[in-house]
BAKELO-284674 format. One record per atom (N, C-alpha, C, CB): residue number from 1; residue in one letter; atom name; x, y, z. Coordinates in Angstrom, 3 decimals. Glycine has a CB too. Layout:
# BAKELO-284674
<volum pos="NUM" code="A" site="CA" c1="X" c2="Y" c3="Z"/>
...
# end
This chain:
# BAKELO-284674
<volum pos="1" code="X" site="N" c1="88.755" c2="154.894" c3="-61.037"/>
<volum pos="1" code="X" site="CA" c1="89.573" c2="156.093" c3="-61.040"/>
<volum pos="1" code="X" site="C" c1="89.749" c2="156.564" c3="-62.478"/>
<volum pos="1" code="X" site="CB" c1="90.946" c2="155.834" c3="-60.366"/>
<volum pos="2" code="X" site="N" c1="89.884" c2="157.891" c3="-63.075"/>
<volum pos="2" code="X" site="CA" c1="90.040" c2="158.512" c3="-63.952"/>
<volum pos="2" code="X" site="C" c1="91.662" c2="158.564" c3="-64.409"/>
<volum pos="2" code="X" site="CB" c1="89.390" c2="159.623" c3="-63.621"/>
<volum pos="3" code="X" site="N" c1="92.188" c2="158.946" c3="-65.519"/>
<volum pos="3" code="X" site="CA" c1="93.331" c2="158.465" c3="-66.052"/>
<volum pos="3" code="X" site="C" c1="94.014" c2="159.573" c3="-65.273"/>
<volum pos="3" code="X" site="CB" c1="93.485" c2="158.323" c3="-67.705"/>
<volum pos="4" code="X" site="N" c1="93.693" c2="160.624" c3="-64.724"/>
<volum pos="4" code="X" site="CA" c1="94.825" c2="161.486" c3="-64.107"/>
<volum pos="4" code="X" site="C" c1="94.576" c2="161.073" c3="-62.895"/>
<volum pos="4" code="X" site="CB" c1="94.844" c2="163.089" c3="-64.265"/>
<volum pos="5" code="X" site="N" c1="93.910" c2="160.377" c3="-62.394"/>
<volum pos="5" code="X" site="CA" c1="94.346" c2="159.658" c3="-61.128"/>
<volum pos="5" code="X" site="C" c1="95.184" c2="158.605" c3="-60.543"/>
<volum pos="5" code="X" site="CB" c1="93.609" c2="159.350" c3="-60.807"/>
<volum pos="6" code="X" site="N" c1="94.728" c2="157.617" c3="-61.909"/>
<volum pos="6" code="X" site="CA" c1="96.089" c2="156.975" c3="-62.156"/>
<volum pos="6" code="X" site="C" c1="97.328" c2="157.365" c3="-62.345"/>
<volum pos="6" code="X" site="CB" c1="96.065" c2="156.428" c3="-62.967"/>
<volum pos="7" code="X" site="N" c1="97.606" c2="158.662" c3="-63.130"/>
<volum pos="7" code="X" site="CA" c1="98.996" c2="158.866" c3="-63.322"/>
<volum pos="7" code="X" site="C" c1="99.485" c2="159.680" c3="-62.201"/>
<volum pos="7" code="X" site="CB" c1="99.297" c2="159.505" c3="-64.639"/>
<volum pos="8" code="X" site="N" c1="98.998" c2="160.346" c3="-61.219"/>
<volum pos="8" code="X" site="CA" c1="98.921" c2="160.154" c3="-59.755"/>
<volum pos="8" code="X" site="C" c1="99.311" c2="159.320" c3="-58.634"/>
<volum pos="8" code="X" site="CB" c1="98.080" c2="160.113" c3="-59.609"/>
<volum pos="9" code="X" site="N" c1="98.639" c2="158.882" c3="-58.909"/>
<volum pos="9" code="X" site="CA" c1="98.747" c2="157.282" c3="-57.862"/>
<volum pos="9" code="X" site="C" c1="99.780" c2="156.561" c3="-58.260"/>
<volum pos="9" code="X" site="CB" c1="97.440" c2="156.108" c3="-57.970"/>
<volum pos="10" code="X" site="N" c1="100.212" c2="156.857" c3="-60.326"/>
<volum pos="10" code="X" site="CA" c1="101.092" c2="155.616" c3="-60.232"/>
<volum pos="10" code="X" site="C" c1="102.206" c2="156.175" c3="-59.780"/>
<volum pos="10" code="X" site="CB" c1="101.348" c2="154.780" c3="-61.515"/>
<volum pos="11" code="X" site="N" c1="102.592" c2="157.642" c3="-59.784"/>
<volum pos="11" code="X" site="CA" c1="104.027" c2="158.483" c3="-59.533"/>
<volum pos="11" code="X" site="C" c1="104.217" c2="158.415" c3="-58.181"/>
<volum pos="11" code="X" site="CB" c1="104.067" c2="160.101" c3="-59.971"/>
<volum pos="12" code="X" site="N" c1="102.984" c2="158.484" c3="-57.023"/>
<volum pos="12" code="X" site="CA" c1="103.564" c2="158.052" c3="-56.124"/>
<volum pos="12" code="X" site="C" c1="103.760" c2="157.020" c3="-55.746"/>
<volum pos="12" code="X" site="CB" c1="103.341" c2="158.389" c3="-55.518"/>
<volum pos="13" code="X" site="N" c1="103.188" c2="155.944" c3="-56.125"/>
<volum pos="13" code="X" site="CA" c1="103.656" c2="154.521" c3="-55.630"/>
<volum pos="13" code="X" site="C" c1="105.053" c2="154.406" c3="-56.208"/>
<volum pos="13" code="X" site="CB" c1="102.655" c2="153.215" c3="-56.163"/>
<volum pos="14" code="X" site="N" c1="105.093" c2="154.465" c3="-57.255"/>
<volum pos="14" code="X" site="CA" c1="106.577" c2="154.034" c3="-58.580"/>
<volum pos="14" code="X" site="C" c1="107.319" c2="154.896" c3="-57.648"/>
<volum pos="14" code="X" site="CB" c1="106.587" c2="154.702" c3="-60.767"/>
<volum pos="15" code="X" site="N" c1="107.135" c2="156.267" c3="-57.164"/>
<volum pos="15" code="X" site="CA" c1="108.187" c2="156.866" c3="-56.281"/>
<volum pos="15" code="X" site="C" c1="108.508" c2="155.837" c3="-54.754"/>
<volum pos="15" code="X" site="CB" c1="107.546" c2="158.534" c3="-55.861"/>
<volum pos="16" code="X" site="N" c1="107.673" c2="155.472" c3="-54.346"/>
<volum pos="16" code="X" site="CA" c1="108.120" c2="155.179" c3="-52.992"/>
<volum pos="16" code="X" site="C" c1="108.615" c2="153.776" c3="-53.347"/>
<volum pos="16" code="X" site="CB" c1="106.938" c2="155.286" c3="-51.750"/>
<volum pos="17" code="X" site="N" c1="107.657" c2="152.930" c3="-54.503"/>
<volum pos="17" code="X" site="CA" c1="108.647" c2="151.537" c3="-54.822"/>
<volum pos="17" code="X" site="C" c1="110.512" c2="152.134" c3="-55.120"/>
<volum pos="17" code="X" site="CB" c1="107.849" c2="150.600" c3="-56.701"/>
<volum pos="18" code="X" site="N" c1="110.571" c2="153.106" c3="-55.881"/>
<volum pos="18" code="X" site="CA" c1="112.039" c2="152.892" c3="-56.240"/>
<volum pos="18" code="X" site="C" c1="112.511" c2="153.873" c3="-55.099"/>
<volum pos="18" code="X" site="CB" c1="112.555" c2="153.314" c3="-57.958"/>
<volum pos="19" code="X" site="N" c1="112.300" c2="154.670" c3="-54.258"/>
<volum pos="19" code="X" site="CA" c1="113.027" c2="154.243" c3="-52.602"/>
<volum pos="19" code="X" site="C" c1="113.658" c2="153.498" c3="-52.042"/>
<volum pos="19" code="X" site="CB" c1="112.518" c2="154.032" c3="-51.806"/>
<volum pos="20" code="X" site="N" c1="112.460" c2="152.479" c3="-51.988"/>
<volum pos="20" code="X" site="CA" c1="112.523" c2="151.421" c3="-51.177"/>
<volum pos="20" code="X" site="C" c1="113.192" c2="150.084" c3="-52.231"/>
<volum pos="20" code="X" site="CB" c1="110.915" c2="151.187" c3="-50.510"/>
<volum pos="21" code="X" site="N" c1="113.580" c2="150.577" c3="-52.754"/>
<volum pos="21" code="X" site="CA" c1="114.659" c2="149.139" c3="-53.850"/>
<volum pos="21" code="X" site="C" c1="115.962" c2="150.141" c3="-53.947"/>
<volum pos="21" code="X" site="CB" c1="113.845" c2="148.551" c3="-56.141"/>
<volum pos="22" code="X" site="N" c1="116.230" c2="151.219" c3="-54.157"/>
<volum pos="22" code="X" site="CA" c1="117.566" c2="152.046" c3="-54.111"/>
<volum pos="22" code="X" site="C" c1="117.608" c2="152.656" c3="-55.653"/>
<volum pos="22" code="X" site="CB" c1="119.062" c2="150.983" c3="-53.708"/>
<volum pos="23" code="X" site="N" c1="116.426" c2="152.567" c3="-56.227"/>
<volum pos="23" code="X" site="CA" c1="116.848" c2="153.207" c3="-57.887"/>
<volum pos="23" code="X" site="C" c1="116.186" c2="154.336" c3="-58.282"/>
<volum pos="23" code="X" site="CB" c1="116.501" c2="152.222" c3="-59.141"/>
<volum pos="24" code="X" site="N" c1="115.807" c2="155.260" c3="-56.695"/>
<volum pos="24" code="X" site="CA" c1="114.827" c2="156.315" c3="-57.291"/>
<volum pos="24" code="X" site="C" c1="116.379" c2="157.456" c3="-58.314"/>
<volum pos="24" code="X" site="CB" c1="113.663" c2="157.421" c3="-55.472"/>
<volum pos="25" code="X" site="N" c1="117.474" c2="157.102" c3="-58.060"/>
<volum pos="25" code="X" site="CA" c1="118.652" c2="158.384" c3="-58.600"/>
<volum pos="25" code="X" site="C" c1="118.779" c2="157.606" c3="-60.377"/>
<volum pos="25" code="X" site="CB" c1="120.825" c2="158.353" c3="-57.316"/>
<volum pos="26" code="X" site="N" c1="118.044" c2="156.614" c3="-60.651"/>
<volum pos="26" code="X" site="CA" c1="118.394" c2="156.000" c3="-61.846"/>
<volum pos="26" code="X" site="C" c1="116.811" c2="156.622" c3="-62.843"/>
<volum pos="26" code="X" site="CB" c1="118.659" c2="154.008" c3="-61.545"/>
<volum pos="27" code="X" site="N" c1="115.407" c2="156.812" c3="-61.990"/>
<volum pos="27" code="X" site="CA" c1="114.735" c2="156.546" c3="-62.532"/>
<volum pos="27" code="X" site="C" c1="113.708" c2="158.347" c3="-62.544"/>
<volum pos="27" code="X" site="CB" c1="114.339" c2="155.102" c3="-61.970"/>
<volum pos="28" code="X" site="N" c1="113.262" c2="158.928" c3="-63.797"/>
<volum pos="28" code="X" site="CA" c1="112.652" c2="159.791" c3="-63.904"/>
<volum pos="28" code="X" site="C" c1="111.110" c2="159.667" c3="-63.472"/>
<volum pos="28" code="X" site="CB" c1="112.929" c2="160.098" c3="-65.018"/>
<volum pos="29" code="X" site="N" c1="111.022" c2="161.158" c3="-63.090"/>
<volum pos="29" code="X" site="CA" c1="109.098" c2="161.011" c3="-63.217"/>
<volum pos="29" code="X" site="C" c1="108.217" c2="160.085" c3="-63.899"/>
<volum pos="29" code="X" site="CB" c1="108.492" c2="162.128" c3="-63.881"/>
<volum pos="30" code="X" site="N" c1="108.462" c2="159.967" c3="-65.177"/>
<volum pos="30" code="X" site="CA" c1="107.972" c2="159.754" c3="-66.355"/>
<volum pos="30" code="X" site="C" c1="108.195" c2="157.774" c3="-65.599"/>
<volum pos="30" code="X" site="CB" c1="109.026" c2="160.640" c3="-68.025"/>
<volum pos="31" code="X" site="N" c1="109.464" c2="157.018" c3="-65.530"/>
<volum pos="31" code="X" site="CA" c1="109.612" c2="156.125" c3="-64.964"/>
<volum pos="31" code="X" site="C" c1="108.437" c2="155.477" c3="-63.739"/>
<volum pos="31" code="X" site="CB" c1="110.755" c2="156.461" c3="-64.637"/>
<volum pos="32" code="X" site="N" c1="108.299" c2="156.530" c3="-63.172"/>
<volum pos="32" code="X" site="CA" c1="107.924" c2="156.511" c3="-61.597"/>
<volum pos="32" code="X" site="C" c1="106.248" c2="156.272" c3="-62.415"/>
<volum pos="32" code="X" site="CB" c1="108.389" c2="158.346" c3="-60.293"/>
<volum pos="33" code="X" site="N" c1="105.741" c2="157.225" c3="-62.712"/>
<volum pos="33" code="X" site="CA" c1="104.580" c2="156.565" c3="-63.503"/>
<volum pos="33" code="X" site="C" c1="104.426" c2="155.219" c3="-64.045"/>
<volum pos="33" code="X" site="CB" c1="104.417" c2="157.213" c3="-64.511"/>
<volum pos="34" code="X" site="N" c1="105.079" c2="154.849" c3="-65.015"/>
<volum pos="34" code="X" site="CA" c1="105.073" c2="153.809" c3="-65.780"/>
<volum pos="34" code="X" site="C" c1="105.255" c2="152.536" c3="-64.636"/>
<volum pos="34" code="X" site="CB" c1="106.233" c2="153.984" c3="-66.947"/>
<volum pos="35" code="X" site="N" c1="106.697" c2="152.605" c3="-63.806"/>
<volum pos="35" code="X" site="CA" c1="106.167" c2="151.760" c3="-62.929"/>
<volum pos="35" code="X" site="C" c1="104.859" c2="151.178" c3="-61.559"/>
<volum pos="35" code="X" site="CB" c1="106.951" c2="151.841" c3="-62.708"/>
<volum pos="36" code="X" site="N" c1="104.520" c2="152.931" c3="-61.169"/>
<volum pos="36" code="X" site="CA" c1="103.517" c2="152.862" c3="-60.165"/>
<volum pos="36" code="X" site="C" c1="101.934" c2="151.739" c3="-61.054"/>
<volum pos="36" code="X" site="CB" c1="103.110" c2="154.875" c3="-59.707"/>
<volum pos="37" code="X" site="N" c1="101.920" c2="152.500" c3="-61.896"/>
<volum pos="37" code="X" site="CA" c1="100.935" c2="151.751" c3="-62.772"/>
<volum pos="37" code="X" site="C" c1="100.851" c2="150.675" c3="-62.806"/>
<volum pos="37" code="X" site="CB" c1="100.955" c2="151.884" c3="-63.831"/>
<volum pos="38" code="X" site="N" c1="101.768" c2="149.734" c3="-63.715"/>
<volum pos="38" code="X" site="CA" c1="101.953" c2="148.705" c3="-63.505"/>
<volum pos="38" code="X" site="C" c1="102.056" c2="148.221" c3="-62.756"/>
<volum pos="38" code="X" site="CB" c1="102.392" c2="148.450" c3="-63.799"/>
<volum pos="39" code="X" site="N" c1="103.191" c2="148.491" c3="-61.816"/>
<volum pos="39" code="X" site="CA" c1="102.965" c2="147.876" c3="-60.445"/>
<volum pos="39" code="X" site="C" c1="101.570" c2="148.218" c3="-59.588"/>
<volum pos="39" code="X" site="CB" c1="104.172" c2="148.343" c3="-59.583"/>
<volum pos="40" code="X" site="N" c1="100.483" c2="148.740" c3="-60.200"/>
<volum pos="40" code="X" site="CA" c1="99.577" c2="148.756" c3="-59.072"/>
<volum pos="40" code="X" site="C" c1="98.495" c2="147.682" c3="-59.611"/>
<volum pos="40" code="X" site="CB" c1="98.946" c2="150.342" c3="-58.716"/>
<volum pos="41" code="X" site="N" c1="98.818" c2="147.524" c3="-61.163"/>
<volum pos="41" code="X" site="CA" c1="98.038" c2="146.052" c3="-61.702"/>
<volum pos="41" code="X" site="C" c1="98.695" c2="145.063" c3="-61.284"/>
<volum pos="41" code="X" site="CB" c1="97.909" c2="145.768" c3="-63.247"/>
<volum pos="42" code="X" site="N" c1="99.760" c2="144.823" c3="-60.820"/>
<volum pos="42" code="X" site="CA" c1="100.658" c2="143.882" c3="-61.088"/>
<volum pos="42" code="X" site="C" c1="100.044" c2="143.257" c3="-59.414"/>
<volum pos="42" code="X" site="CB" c1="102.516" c2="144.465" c3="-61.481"/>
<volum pos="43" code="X" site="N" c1="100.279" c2="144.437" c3="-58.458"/>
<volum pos="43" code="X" site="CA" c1="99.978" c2="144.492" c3="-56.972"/>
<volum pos="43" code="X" site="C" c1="98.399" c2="143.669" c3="-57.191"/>
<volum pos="43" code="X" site="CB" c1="99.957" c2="146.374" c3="-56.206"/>
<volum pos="44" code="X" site="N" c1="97.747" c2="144.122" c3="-58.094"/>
<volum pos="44" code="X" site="CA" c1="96.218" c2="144.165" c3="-57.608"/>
<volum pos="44" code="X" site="C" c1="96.203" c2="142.470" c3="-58.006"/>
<volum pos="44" code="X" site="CB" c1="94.887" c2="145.464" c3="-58.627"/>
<volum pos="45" code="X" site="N" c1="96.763" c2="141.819" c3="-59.107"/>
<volum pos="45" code="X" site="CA" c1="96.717" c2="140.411" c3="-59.451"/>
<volum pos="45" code="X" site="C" c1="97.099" c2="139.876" c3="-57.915"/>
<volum pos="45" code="X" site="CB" c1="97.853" c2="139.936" c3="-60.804"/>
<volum pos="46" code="X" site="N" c1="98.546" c2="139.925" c3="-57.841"/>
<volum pos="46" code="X" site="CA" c1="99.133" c2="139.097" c3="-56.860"/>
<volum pos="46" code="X" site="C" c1="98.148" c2="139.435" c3="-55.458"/>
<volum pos="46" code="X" site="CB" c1="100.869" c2="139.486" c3="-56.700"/>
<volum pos="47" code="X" site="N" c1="97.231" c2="140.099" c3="-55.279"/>
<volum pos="47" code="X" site="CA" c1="96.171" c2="140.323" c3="-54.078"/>
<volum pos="47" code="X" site="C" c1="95.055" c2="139.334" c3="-54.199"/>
<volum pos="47" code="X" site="CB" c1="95.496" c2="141.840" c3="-54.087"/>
<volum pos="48" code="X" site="N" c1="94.665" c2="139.268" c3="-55.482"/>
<volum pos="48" code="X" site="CA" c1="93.712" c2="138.557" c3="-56.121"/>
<volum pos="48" code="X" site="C" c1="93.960" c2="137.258" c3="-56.038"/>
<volum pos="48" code="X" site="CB" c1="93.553" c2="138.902" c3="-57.352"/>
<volum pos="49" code="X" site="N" c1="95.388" c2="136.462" c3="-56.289"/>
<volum pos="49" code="X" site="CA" c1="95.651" c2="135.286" c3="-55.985"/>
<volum pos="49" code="X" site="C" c1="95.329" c2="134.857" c3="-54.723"/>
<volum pos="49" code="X" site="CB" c1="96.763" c2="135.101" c3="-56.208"/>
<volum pos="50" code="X" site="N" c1="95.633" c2="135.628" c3="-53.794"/>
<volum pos="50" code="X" site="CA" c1="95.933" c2="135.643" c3="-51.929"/>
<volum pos="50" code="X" site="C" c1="94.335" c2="135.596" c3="-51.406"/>
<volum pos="50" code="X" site="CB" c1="96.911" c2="137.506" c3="-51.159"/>
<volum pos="51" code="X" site="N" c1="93.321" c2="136.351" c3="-52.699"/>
<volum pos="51" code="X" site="CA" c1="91.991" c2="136.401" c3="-51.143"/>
<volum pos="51" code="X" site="C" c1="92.295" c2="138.119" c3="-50.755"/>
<volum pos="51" code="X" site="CB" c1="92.618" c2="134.924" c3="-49.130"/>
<volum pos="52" code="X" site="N" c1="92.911" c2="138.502" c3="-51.101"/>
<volum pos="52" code="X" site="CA" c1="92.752" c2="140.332" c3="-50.741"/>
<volum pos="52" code="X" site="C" c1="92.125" c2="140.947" c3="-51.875"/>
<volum pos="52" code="X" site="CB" c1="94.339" c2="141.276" c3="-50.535"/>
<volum pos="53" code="X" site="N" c1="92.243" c2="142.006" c3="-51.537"/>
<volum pos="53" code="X" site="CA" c1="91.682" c2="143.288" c3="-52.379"/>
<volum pos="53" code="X" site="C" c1="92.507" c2="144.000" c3="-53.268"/>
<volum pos="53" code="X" site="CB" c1="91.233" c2="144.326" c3="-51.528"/>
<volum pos="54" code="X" site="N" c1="92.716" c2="144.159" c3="-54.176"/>
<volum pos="54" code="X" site="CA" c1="92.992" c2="144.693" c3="-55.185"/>
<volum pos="54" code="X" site="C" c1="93.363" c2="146.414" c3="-54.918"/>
<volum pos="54" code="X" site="CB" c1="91.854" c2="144.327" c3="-56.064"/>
<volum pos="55" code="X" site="N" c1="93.409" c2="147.330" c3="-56.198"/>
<volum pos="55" code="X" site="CA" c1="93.228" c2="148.766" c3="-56.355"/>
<volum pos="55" code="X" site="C" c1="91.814" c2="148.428" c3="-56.242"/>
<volum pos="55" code="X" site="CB" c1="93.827" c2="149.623" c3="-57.724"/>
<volum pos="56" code="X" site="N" c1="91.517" c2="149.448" c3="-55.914"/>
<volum pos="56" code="X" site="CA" c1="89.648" c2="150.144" c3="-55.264"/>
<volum pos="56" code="X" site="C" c1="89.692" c2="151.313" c3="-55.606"/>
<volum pos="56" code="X" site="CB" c1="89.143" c2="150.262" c3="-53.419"/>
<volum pos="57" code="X" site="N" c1="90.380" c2="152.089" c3="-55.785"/>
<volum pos="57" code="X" site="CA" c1="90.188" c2="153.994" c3="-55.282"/>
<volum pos="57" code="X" site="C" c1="91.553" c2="154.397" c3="-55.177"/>
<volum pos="57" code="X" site="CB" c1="89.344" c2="154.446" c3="-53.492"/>
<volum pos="58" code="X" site="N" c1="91.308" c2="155.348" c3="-54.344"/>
<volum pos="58" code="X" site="CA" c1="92.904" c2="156.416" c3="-54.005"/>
<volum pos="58" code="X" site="C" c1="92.737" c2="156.158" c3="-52.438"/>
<volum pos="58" code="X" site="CB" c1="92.874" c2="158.652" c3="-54.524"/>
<volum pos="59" code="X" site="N" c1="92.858" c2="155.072" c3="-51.902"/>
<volum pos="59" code="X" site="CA" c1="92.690" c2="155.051" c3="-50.402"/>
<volum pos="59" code="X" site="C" c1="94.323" c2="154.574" c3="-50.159"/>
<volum pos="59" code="X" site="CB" c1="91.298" c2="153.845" c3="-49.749"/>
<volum pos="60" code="X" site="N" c1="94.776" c2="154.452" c3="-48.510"/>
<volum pos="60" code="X" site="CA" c1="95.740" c2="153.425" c3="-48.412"/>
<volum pos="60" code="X" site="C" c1="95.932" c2="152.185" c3="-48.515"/>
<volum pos="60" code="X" site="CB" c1="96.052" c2="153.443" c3="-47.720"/>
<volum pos="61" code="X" site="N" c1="94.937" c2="151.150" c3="-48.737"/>
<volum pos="61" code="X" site="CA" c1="95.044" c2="150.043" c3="-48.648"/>
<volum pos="61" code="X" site="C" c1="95.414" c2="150.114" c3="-50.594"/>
<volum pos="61" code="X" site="CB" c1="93.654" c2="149.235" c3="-47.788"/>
<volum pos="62" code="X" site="N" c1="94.816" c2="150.618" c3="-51.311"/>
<volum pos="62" code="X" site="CA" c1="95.280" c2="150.519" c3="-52.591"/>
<volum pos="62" code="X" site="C" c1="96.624" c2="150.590" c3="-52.985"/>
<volum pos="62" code="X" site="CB" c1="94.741" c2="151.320" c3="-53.202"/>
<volum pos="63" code="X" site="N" c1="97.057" c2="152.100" c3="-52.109"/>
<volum pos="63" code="X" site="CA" c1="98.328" c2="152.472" c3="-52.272"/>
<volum pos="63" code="X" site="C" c1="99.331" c2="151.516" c3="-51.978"/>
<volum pos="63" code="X" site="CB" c1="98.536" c2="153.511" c3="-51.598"/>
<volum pos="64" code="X" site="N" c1="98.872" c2="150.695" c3="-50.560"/>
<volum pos="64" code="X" site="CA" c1="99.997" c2="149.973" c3="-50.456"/>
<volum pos="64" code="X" site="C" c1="100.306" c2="148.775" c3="-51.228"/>
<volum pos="64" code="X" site="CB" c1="100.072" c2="149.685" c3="-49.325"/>
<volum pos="65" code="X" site="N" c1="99.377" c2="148.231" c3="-51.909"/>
<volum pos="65" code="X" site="CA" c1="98.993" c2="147.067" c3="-52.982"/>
<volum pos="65" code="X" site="C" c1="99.744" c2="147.617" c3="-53.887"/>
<volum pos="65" code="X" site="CB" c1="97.412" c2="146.780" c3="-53.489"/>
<volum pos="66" code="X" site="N" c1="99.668" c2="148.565" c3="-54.532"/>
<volum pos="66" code="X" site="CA" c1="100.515" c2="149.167" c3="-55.547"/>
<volum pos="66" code="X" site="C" c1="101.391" c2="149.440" c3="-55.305"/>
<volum pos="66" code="X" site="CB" c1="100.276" c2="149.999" c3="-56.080"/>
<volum pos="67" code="X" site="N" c1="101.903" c2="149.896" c3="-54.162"/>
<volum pos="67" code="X" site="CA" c1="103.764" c2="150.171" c3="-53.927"/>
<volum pos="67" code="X" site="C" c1="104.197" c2="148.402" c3="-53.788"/>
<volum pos="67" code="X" site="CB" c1="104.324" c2="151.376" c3="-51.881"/>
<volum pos="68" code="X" site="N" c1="103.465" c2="147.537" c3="-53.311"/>
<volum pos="68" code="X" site="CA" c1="103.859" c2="146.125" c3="-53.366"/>
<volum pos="68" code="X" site="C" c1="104.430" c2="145.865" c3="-54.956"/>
<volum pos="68" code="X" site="CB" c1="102.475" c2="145.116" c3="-52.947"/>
<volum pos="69" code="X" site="N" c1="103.332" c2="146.025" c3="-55.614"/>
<volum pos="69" code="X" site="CA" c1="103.135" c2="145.448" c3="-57.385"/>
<volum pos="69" code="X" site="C" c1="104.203" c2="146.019" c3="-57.730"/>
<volum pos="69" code="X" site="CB" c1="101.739" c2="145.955" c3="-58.499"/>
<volum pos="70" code="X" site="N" c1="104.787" c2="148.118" c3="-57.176"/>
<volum pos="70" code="X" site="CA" c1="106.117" c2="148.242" c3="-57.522"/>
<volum pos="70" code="X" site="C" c1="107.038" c2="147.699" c3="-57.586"/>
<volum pos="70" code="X" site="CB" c1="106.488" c2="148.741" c3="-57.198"/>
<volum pos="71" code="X" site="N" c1="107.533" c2="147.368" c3="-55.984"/>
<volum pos="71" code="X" site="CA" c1="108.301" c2="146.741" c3="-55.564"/>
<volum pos="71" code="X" site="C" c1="109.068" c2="145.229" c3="-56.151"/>
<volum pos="71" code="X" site="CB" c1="107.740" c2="146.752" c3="-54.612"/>
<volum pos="72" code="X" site="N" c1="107.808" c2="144.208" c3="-56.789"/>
<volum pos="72" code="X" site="CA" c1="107.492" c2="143.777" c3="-57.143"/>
<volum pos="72" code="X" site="C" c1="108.242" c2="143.601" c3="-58.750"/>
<volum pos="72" code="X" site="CB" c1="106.540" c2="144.078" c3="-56.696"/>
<volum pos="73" code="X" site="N" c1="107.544" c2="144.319" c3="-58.798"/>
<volum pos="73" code="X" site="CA" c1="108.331" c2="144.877" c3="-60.431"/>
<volum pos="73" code="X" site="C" c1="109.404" c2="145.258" c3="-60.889"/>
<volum pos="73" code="X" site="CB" c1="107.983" c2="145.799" c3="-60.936"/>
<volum pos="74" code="X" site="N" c1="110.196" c2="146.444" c3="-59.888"/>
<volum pos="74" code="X" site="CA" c1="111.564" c2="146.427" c3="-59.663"/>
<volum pos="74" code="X" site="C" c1="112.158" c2="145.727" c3="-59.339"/>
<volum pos="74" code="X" site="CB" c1="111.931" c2="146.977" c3="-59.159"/>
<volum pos="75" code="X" site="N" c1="112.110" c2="144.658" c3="-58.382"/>
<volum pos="75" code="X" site="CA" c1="112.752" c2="143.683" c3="-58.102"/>
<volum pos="75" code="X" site="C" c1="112.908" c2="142.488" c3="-59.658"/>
<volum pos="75" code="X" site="CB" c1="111.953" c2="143.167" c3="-56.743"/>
<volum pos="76" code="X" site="N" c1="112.320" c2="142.305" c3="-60.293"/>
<volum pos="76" code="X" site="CA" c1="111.973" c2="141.461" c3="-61.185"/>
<volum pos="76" code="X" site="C" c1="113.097" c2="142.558" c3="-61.841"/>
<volum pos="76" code="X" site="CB" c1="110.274" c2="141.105" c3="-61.669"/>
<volum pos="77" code="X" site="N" c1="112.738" c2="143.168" c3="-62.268"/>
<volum pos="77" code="X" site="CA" c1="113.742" c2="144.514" c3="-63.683"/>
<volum pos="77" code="X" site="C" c1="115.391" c2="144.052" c3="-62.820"/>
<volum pos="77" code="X" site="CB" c1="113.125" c2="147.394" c3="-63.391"/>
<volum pos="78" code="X" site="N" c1="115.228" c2="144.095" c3="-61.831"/>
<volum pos="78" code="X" site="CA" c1="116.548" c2="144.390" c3="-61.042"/>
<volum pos="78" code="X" site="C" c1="117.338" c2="142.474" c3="-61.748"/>
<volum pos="78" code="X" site="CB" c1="116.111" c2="144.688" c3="-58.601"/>
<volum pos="79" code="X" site="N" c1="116.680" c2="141.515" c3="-61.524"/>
<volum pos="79" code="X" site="CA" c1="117.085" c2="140.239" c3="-61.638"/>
<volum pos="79" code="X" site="C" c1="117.451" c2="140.315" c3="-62.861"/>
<volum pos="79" code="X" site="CB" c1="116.203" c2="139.207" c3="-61.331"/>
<volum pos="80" code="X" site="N" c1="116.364" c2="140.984" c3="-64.114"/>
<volum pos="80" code="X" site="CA" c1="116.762" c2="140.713" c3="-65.665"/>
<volum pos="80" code="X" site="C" c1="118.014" c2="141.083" c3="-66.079"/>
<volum pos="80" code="X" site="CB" c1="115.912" c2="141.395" c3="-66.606"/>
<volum pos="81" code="X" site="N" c1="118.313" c2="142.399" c3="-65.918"/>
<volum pos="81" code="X" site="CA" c1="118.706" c2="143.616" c3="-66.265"/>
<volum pos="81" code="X" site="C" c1="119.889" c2="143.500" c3="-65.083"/>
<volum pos="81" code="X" site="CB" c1="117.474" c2="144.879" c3="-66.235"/>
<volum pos="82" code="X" site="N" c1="119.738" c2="143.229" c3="-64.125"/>
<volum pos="82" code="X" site="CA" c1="120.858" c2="143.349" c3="-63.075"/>
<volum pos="82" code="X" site="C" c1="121.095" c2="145.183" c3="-62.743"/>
<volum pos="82" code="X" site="CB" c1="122.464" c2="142.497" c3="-63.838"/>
<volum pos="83" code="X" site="N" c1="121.595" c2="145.312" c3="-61.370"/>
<volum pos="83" code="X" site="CA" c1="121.767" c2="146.984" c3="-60.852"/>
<volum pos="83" code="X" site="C" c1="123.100" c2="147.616" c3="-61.880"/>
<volum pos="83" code="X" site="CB" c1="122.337" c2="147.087" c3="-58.767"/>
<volum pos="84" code="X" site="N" c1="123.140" c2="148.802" c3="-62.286"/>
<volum pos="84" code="X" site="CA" c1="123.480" c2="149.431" c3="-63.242"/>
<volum pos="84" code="X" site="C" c1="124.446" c2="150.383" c3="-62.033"/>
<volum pos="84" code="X" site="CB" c1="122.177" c2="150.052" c3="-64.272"/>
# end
């Protein structure tokens, strides 16, 4: 994928990860990127441990690997940092 696909892919994953944890009213666009991203490397390792598939493309099975790696990630920020 090309870098504006990534920053794509990562805004919507980073969007639906911080949904689904309760911090999308804490966290900007700009956020939602930075985490989708990461969390979609983060997703694609912890797949890689398991015997799954990783990011591939802009399909759903990627997407959901990466809203995982979000999830993932927020949850971790949430333990350090504690809810604000």
């Amino acid at each position: 994928m090309g870098i504006l696909s990534w920053i794509v892919f990562g805004a919507l994953a980073g969007w639906v990860a911080s949904l689904i944890t309760g911090r999308n009213e804490r966290q900007g666009c700009l956020m939602n990127i930075i985490v989708g991203v990461v969390g979609a490397a983060l997703g694609g390792w912890v797949m890689s441990l398991i015997g799954g598939s990783g990011v591939t493309g802009f399909n759903l099975t990627s997407f959901l690997v990466a809203v995982l790696g979000a999830v993932i990630l927020l949850a971790i920020v949430n333990l350090v940092f504690g809810r604000r």
